[in-house]
C-alpha positions as semicolon CSV with decimal commas, in nm:
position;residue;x (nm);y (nm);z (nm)
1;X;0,000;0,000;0,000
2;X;0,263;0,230;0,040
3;X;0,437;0,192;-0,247
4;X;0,105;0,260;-0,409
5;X;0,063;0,564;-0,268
6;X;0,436;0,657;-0,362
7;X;0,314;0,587;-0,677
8;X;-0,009;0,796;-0,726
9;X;0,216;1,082;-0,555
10;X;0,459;1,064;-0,822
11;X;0,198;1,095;-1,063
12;X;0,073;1,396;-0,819
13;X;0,348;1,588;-0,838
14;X;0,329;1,923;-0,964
15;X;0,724;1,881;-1,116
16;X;0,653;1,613;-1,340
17;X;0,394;1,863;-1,489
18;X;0,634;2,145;-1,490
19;X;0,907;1,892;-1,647
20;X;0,682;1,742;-1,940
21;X;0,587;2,153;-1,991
22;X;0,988;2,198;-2,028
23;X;0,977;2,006;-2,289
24;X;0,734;2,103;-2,453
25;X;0,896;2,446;-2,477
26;X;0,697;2,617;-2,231
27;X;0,946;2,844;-1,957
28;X;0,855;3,015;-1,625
29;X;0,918;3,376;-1,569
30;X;0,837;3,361;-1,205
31;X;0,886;3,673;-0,989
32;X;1,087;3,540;-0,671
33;X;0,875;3,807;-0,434
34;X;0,470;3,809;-0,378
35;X;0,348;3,931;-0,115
36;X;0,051;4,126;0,015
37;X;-0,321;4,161;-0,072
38;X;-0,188;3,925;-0,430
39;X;-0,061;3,591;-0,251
40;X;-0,401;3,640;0,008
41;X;-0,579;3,620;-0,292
42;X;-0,429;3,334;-0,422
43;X;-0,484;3,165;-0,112
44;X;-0,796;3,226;-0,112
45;X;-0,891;3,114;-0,482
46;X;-0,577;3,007;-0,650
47;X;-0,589;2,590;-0,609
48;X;-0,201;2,532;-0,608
49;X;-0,169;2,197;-0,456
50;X;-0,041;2,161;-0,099
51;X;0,190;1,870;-0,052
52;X;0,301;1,654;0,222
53;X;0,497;1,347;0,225
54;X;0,434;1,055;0,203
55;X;0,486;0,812;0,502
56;X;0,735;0,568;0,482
57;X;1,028;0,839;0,412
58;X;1,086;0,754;0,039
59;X;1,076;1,109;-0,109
60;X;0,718;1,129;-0,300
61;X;0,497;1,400;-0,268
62;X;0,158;1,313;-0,277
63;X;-0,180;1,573;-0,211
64;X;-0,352;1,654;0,109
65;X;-0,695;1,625;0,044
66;X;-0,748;1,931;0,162
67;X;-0,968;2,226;0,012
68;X;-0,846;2,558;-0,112
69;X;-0,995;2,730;0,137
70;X;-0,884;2,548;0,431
71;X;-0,496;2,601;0,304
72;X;-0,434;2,964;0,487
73;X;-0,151;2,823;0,692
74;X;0,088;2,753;0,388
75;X;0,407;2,903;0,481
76;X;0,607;3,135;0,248
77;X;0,891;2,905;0,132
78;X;0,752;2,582;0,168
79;X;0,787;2,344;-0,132
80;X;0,466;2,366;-0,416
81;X;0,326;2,698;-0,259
82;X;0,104;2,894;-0,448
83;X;0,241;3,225;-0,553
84;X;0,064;3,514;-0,709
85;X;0,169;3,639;-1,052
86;X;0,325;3,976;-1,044
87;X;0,096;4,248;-1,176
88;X;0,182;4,590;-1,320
89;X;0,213;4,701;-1,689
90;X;0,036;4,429;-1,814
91;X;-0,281;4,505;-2,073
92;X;-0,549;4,293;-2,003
93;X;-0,641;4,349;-2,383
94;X;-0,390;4,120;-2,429
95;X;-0,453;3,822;-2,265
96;X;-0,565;3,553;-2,455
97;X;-0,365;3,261;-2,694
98;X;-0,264;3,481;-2,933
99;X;0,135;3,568;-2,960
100;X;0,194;3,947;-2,860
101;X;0,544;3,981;-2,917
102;X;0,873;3,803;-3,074
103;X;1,167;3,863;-2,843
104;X;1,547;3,698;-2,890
105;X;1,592;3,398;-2,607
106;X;1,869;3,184;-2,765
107;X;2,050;3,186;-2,441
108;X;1,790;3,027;-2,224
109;X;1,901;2,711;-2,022
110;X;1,785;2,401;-2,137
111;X;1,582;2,555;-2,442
112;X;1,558;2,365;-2,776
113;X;1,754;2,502;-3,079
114;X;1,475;2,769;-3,203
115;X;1,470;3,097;-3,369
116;X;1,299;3,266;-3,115
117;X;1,071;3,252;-2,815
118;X;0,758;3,427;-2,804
119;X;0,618;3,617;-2,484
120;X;0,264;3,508;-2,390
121;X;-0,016;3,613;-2,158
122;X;-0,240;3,264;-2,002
123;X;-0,597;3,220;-2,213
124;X;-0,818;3,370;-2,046
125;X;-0,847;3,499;-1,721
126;X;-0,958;3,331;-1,428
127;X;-1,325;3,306;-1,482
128;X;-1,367;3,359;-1,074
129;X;-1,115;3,591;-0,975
130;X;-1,045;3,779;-1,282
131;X;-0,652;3,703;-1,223
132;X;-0,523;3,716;-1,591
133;X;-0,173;3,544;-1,438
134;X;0,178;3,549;-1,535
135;X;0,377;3,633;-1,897
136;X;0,520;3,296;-1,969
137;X;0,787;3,239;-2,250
138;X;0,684;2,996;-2,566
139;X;0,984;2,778;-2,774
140;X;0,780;2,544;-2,945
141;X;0,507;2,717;-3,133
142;X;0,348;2,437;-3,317
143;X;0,325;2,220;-2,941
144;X;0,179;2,568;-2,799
145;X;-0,134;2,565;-3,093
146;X;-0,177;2,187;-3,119
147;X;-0,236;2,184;-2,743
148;X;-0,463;2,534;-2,728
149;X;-0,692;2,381;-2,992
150;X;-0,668;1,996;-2,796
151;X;-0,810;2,218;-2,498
152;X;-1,068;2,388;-2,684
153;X;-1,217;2,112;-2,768
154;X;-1,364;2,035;-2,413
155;X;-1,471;2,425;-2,365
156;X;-1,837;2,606;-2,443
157;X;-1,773;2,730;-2,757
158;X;-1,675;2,409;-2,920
159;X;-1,974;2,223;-2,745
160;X;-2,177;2,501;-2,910
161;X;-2,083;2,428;-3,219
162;X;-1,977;2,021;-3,260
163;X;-2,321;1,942;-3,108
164;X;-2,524;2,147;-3,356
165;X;-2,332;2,040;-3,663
166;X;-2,357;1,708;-3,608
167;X;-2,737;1,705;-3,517
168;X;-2,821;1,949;-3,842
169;X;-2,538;1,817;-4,087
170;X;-2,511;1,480;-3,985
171;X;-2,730;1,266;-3,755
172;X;-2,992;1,391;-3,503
173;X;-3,031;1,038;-3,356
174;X;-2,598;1,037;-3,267
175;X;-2,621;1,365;-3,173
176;X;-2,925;1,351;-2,921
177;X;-2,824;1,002;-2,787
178;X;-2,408;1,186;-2,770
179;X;-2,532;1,489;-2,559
180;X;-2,711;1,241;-2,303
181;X;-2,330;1,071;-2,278
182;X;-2,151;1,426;-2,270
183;X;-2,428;1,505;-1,980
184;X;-2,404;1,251;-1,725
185;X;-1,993;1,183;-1,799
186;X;-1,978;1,572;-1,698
187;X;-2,201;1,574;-1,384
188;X;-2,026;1,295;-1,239
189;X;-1,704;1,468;-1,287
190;X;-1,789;1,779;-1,171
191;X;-1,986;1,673;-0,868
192;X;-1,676;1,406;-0,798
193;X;-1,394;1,723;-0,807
194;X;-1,639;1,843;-0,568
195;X;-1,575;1,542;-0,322
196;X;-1,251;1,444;-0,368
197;X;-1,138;1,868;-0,393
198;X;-0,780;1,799;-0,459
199;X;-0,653;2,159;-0,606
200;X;-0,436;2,234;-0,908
201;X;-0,078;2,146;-0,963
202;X;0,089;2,435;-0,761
203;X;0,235;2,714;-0,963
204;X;0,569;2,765;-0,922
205;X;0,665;2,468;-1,072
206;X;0,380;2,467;-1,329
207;X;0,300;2,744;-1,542
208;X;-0,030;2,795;-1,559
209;X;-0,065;2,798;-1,953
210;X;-0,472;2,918;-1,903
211;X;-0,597;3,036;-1,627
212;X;-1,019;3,013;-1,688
213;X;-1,085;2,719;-1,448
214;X;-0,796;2,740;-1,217
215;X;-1,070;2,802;-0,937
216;X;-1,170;2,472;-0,962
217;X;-1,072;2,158;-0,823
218;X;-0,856;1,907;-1,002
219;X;-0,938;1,516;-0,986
220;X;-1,010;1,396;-1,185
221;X;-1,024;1,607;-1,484
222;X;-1,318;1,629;-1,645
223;X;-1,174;1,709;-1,997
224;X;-1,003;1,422;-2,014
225;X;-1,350;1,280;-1,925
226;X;-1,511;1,474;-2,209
227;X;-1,239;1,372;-2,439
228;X;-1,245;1,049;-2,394
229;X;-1,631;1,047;-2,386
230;X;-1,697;1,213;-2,673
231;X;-1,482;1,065;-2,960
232;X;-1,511;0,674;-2,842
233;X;-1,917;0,678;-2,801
234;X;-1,964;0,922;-3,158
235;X;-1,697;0,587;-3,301
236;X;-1,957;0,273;-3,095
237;X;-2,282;0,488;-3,202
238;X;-2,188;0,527;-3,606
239;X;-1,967;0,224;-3,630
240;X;-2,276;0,021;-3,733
241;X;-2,500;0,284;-3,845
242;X;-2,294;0,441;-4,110
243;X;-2,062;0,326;-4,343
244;X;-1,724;0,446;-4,298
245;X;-1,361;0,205;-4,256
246;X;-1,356;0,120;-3,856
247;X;-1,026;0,165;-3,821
248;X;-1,015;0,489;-3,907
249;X;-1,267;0,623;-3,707
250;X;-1,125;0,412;-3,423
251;X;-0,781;0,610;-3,487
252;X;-0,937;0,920;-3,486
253;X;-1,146;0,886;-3,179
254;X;-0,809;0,768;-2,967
255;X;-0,564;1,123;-3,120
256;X;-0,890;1,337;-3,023
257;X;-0,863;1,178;-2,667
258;X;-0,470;1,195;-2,653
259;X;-0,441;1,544;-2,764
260;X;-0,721;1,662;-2,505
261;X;-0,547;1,446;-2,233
262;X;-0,160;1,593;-2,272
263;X;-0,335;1,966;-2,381
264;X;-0,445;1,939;-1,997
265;X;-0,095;1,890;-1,875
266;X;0,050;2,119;-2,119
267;X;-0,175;2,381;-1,984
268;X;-0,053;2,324;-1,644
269;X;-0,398;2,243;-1,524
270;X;-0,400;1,883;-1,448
271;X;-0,159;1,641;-1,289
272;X;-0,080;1,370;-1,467
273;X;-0,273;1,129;-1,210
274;X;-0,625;1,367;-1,292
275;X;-0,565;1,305;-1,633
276;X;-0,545;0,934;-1,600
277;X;-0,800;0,925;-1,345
278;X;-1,035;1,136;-1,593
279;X;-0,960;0,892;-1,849
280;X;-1,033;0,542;-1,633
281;X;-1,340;0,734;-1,519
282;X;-1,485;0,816;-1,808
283;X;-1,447;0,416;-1,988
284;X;-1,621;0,294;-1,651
285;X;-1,866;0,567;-1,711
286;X;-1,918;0,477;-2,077
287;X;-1,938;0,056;-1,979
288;X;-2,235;0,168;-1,737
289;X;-2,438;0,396;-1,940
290;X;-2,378;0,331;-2,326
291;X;-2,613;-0,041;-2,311
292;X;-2,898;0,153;-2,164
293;X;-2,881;0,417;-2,383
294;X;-3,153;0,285;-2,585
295;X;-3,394;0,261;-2,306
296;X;-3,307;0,590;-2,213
297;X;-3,336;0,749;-2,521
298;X;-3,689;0,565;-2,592
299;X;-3,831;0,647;-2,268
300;X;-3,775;1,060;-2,322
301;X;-3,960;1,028;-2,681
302;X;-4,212;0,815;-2,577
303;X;-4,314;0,833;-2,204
304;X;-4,606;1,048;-2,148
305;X;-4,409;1,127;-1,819
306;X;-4,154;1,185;-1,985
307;X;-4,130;1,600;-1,986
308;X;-4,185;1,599;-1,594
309;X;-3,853;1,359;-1,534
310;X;-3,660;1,552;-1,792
311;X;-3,783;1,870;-1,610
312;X;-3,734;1,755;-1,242
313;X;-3,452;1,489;-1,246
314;X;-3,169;1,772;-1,403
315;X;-3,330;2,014;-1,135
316;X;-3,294;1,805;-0,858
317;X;-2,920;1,631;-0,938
318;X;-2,859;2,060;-0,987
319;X;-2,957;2,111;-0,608
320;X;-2,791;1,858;-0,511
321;X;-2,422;1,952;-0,700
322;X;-2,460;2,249;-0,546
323;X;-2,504;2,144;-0,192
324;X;-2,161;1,952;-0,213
325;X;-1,968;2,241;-0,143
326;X;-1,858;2,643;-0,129
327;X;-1,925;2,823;-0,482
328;X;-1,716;2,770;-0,770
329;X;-1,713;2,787;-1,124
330;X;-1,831;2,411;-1,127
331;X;-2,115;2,461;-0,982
332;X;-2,260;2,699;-1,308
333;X;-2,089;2,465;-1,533
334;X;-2,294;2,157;-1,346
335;X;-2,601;2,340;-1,401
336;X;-2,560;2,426;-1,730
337;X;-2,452;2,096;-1,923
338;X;-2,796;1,955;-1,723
339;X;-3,042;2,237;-1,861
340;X;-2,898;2,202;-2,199
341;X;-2,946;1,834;-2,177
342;X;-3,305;1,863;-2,064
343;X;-3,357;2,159;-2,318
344;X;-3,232;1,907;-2,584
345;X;-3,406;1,548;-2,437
346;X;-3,767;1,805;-2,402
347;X;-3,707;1,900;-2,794
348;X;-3,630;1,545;-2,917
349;X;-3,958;1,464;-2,703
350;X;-4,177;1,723;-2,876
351;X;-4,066;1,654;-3,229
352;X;-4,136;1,267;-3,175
353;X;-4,539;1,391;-3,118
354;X;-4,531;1,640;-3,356
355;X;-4,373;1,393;-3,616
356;X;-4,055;1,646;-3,663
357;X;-3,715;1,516;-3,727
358;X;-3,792;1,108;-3,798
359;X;-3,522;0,847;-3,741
360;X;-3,402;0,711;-3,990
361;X;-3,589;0,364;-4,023
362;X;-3,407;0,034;-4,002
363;X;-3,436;-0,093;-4,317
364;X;-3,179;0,191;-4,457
365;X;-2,887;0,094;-4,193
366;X;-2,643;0,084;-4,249
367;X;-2,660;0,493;-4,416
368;X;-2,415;0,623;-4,659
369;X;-2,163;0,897;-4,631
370;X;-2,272;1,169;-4,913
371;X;-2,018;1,288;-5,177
372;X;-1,849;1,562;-5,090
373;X;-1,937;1,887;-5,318
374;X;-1,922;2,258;-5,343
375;X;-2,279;2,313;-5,272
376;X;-2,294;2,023;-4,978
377;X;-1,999;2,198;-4,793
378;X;-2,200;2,545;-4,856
379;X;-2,559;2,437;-4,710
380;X;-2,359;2,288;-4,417
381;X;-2,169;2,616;-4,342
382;X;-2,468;2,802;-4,384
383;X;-2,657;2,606;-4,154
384;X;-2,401;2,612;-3,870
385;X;-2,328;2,990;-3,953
386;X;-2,762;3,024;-3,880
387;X;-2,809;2,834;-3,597
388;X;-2,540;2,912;-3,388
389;X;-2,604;3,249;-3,431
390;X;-2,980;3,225;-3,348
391;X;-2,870;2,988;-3,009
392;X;-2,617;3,332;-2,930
393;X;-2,916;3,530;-3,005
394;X;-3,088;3,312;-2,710
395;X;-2,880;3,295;-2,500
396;X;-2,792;3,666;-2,542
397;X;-3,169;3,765;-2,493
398;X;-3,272;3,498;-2,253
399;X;-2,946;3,597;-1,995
400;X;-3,044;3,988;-2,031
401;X;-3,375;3,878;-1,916
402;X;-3,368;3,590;-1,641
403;X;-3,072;3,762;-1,449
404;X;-3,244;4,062;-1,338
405;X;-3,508;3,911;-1,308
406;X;-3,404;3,586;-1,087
407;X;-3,237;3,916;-0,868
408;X;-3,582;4,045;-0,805
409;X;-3,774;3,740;-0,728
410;X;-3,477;3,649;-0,496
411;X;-3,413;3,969;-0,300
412;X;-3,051;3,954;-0,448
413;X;-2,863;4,313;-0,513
414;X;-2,791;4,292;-0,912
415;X;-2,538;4,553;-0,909
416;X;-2,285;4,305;-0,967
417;X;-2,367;4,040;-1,166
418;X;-2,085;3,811;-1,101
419;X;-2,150;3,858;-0,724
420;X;-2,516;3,800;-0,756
421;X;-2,477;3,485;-0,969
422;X;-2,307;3,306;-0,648
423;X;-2,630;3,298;-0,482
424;X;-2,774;2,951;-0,541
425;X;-3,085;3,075;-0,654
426;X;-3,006;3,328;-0,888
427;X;-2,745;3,055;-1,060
428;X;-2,953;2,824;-1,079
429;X;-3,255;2,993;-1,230
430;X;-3,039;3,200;-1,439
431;X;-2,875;2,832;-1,607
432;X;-3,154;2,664;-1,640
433;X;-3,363;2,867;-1,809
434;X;-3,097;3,036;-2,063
435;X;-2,944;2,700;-2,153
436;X;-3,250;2,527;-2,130
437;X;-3,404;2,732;-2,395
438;X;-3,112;2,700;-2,572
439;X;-3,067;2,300;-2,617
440;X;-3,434;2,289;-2,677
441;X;-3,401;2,557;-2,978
442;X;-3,097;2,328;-3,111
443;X;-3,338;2,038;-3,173
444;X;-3,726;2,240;-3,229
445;X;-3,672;2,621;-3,341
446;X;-3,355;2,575;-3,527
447;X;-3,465;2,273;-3,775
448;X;-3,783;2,447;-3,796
449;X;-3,665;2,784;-3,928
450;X;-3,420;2,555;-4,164
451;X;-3,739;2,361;-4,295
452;X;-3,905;2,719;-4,355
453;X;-3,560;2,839;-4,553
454;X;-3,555;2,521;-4,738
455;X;-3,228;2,428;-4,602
456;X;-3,309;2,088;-4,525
């Protein structure tokens, strides 16, 4: 046992993170001094993991489970401590992926034979505390996109736009059926952070590549979750529905999952140990749930009670989530991959009794990928192009509308609106109802106003 958990701290430890960035090309520029109102904050919100050793004397470092707020006593000094980037001078215009300057860094130790290094900012700021982090230096531009797009494709804007496609380019039935998958495989993995609330790997070492969920706890991660989720059931749901060579798609479903799993090291926000963890999660996950996806799926077109479950159940697992613990950024994200579900298992429930948007009926299984063309690739473009902007257009109007609102009914002061969304109530209302409406338009208003363009 206790070479097992010499083990799992090995995998822990923040270093081997900060080592596999190294080679990757990614290098520090850590101030050596924080102090004041910056490291309280980081205290406070920053999860940097808190290590102690592991009994038995043999060197590992493995994590306290122990919650980010309950870490005020880490001492300045101590091994893995969370320090606060360094502010002054910096434009917050320019945070984000994109390079800002090329400077000359031949001479730094250990760096590959490059060119040049470029200086960086972290994407995007910390979504909680608005901390847009540390300049970091970039030797391996290629590694630095490959892995920004590998993470992007486990954030909100690439969920709002993979889903759609493939229910209004492709197949409704994979896509329907995919977003129950995507649902549950991120509830359990947010609610289990939630539990377990191991932090991030500490930075120093790591360098905290993005910065947007550093608030939130670390094991396991929940895009490796996502991106193993995602690619592997789309493969076992079209592998005998449509024709395409197996191997390929098998291929392709395992690089999507790789690149997501090493973009969350590379981004400094996962330990190696999350990542696996994420990964072994989400296969146990899809064992469980893909065989009774049928029954599942059958039961929300179908059941004449169905609406009420796919109303109350996502309510109710959303109270629960956010009973588990203090607010975070998880708890908002919890809520709204549920809502969208429901919006999207209501729709699929409504077009089956309106006779909207068949299945495709046995008897033309296995189905047959089109030939590409000019005009194919231009309906599909302007499809995507319409919808999404009509589910922006939503979510837009429906969030200008249910916040204030929500406020008011609550009592809550709606001054500021990322204060206000912390309250329970007001998050919760506010996520239901604006992503609700949205995953039901995906499936009802958006084929609808395609059948009235003729775009079907």
């Amino acid at each position: 046992m206790e070479k097992v958990l010499e083990r799992l701290g090995q995998l822990q430890d923040p270093h081997l993170v900060a080592r596999f960035q190294h080679f990757c090309g990614v290098r520090a520029k850590f101030s050596r001094s924080g102090s004041g109102a910056g490291n309280d904050r980081a205290h406070e919100h920053n999860n940097g993991a808190c290590l102690h050793r592991v009994p038995g004397g043999h060197g590992g470092d493995r994590p306290a489970g122990t919650r980010a707020r309950d870490r005020e006593d880490v001492q300045p000094g101590v091994r893995g401590e969370r320090t606060e980037p360094r502010e002054g001078g910096d434009d917050p215009k320019q945070n984000g992926a994109a390079v800002l300057e090329a400077v000359d860094r031949g001479g730094v130790s250990g760096a590959p034979a490059a060119g040049c290094s470029s200086t960086v900012k972290p994407l995007r700021k910390n979504s909680l505390t608005g901390d847009a982090g540390q300049e970091f230096l970039i030797q391996n531009r290629f590694l630095y996109y490959l892995f920004t797009f590998g993470t992007e494709l486990g954030n909100e804007s690439f969920y709002i736009t993979f889903f759609p496609f493939i229910m209004w380019n492709v197949d409704a039935f994979v896509s329907r059926r995919l977003i129950m998958v995507w649902v549950w495989v991120m509830f359990l993995g947010q609610c289990t952070k939630d539990v377990v609330g191991w932090s991030r790997p500490a930075s120093p070492p790591v360098v905290k590549v993005e910065m947007f969920y550093n608030s939130e706890y670390s094991m396991p991660s929940t895009h490796a979750m996502s991106g193993t989720a995602i690619p592997f059931s789309l493969f076992f749901m079209t592998i005998g529905r449509w024709e395409y060579p197996s191997t390929l798609g098998f291929c392709l479903a395992l690089c999507w999952c790789l690149l997501v799993c090493s973009s969350r090291i590379y981004m400094g926000m996962h330990s190696v140990l999350d990542v696996i963890a994420g990964f072994l999660y989400s296969v146990l996950i899809l064992l469980l749930f893909l065989p009774a996806l049928d029954t599942l799926d059958g039961f929300n077109l179908t059941s004449r009670w169905a609406p009420l479950v796919i109303v109350a159940l996502p309510l109710g697992l959303g109270l629960f989530s956010f009973t588990l613990d203090a607010w975070s950024t998880s708890r908002g994200d919890t809520a709204q991959i549920l809502a969208t579900g429901a919006g999207v298992a209501l729709a699929s429930h409504v077009n089956q009794r309106l006779g909207l948007m068949a299945d495709a009926p046995a008897e033309r299984l296995p189905l047959a990928l089109p030939a590409l063309s000019a005009g194919l690739v231009g309906v599909a473009v302007l499809r995507l192009a319409l919808g999404v902007l009509v589910l922006l257009a939503t979510r837009a109007l429906m969030k200008a509308v249910t916040i204030p609102l929500a406020c008011r009914a609550f009592g809550v002061p709606g001054g500021d609106v990322r204060k206000a969304r912390q309250h329970m109530e007001v998050e919760l209302t506010y996520r239901y109802l604006v992503y609700g409406a949205v995953g039901f338009n995906v499936l009802f208003l958006v084929p609808l106003l395609f059948r009235y363009l003729q775009l079907c």
